[in-house]
C-alpha positions as CSV (number, residue, x, y, z in Angstrom):
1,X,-25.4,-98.1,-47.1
2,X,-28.5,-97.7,-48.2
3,X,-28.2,-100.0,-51.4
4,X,-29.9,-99.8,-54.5
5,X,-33.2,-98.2,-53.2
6,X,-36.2,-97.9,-54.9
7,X,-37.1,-94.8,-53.1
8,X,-34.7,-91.2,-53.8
9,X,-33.7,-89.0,-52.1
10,X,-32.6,-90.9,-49.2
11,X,-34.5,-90.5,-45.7
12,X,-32.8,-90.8,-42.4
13,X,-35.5,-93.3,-42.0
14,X,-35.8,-95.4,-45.1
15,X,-34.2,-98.8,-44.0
16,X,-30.5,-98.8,-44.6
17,X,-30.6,-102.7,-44.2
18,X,-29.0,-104.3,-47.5
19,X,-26.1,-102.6,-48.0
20,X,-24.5,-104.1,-51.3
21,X,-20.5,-103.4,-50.8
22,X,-18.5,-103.7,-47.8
23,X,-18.0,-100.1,-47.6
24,X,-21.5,-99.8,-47.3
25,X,-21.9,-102.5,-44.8
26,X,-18.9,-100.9,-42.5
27,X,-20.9,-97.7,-42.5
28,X,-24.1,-99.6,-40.8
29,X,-21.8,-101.5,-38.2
30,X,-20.5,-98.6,-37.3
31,X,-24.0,-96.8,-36.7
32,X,-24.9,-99.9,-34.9
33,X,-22.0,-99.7,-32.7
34,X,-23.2,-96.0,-31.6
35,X,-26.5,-97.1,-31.2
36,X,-25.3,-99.5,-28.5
37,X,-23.2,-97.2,-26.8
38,X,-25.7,-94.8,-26.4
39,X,-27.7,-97.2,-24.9
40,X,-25.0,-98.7,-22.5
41,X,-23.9,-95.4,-21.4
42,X,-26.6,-92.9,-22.6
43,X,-24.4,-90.4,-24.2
44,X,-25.9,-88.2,-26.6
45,X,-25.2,-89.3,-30.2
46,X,-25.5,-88.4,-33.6
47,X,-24.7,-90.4,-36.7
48,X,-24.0,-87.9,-39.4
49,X,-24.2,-90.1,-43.1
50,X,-22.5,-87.5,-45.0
51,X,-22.8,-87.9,-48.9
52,X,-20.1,-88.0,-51.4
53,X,-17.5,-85.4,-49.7
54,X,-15.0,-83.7,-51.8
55,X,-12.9,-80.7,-52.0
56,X,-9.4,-79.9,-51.5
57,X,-7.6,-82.0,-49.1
58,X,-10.0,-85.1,-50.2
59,X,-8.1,-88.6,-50.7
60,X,-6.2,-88.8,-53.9
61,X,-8.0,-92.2,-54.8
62,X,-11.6,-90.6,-54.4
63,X,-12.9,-90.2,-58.4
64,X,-12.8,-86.1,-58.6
65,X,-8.8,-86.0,-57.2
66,X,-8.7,-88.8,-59.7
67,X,-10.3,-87.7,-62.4
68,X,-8.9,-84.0,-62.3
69,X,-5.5,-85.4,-62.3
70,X,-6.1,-88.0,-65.3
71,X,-7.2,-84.8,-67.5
72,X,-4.7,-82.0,-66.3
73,X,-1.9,-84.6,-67.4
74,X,-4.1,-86.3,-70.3
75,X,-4.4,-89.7,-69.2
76,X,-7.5,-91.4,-69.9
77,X,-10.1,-91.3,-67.1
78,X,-11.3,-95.3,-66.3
79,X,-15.3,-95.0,-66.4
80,X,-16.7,-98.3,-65.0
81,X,-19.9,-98.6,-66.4
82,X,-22.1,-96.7,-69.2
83,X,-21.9,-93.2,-66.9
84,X,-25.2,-93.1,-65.8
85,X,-24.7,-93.6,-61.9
86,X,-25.2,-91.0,-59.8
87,X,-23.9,-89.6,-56.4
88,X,-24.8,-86.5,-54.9
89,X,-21.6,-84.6,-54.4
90,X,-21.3,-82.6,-51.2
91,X,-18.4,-79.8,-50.9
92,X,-16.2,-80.0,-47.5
93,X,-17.3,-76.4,-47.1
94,X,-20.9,-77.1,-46.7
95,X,-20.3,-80.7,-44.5
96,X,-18.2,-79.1,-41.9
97,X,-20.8,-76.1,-41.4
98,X,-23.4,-79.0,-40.7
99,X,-20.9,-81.1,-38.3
100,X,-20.4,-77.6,-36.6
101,X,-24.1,-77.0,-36.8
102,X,-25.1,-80.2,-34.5
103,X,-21.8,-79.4,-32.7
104,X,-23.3,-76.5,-31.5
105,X,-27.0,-78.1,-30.4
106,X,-24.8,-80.4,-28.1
107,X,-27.8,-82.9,-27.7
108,X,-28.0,-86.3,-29.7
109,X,-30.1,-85.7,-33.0
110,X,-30.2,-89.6,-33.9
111,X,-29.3,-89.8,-37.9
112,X,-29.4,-86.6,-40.1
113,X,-28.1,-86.9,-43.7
114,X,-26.0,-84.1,-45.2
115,X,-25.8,-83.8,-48.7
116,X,-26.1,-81.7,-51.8
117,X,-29.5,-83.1,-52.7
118,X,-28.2,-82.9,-56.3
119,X,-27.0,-85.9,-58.3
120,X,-24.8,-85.6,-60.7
121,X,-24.0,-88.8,-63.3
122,X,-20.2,-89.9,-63.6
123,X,-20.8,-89.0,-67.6
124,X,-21.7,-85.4,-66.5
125,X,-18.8,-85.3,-63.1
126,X,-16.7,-86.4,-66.0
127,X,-17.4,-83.1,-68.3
128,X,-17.6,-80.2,-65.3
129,X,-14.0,-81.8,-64.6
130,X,-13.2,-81.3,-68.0
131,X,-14.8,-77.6,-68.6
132,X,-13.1,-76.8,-65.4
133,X,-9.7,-77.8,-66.4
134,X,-10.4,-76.4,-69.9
135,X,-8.9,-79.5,-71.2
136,X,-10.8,-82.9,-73.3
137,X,-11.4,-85.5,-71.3
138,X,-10.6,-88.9,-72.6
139,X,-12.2,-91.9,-71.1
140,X,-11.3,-95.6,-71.0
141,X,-14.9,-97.6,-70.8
142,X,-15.4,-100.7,-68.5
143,X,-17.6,-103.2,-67.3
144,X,-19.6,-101.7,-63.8
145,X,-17.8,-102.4,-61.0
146,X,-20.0,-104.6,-58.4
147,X,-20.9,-103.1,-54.7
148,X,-21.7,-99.9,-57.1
149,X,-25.0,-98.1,-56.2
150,X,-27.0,-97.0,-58.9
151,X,-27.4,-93.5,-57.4
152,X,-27.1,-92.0,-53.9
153,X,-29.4,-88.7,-52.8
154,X,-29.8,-87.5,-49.5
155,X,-33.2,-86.1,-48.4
156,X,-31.9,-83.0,-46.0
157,X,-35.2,-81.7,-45.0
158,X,-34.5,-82.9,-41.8
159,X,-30.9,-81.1,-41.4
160,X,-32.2,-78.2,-42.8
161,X,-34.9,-77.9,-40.0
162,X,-32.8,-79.2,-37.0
163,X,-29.5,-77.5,-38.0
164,X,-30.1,-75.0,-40.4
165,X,-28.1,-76.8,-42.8
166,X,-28.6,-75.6,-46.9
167,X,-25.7,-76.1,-49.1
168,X,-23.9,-73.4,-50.5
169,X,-21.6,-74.4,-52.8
170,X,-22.6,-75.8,-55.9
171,X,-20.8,-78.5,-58.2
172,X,-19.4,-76.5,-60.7
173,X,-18.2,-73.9,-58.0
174,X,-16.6,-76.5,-55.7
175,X,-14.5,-77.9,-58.7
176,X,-13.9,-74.7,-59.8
177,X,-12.3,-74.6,-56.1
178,X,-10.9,-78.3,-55.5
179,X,-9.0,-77.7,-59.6
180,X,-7.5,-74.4,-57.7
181,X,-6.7,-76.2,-55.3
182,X,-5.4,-79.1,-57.0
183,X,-3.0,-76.8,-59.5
184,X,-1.1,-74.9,-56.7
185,X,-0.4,-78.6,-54.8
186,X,0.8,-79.6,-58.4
187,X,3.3,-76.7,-58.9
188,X,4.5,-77.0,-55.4
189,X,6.0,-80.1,-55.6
């Protein structure tokens, strides 16, 4: 949504104008769309941009259910690009205390980012996967794939003052939780 900004971490008010994928673009229409209907109607709204969600549960086609997967059955992990991008992973954990946190203010807070406010590069996702699994991961280079952002960070000063919101579950922790996870889903099917 925001695009390849200059500026990290991520403000609610830097301008999220030039999205560069369609997912990106969907996410502003959709803020857009709230907008409006606050404004028809004058309901109190807040638009939550939540960053890189993942934990047990997530979509199998998101890149950590992906890439624990690949290296629990020792496939090769496809790494578009050199590695170096960067996404600030947020455990489900700490996103649903925030979405319970402006639940529980029941007024409309405008935009409030909830992240991590830690990225991680895909080389280094790549290798907590792997320590976590205590298996080698093998990866399959290719080119980058385009509508990719460079790096995503959220600024959550602002959530932390409104809501109260401050992660608690680091990186390695949550994959230590989502490979748990993942293991006892494997061995009951």
């Amino acid at each position: 949504m925001y695009g390849n900004s200059a500026r990290a971490p991520f403000t609610e008010d830097d301008p999220a104008v030039e999205p560069i994928s369609p997912y990106g673009a969907s996410k502003r229409a959709a803020e857009l769309v709230a907008h409006s209907f606050h404004h028809l109607t004058g309901l109190p709204t807040t638009i939550l941009r939540l960053f890189t969600v993942y934990g047990p549960r997530q979509r199998p086609g998101m890149a950590i259910h992906r890439f624990t997967r690949k290296v629990l059955a020792g496939e090769s992990i496809p790494l578009f690009g050199d590695g170096a991008t960067k996404r600030d992973y947020t455990f489900v954990s700490d996103i649903v205390d925030g979405i319970l946190a402006c639940l529980a203010l029941g007024s409309g807070l405008a935009t409030v980012n909830l992240g991590g406010a830690h990225p991680v590069s895909l080389k280094e996702l790549v290798e907590l996967i792997a320590k976590v699994c205590d298996r080698p991961a093998r990866v399959e280079h290719h080119p980058p794939q385009p509508g990719d952002v460079e790096l995503t960070c959220a600024d959550i000063s602002r959530a932390g003052r409104v809501l109260g919101f401050c992660p608690r579950v680091g990186l390695l922790q949550g994959l230590e939780r989502f490979v748990h996870w993942f293991k006892e889903q494997t061995v009951a099917v």
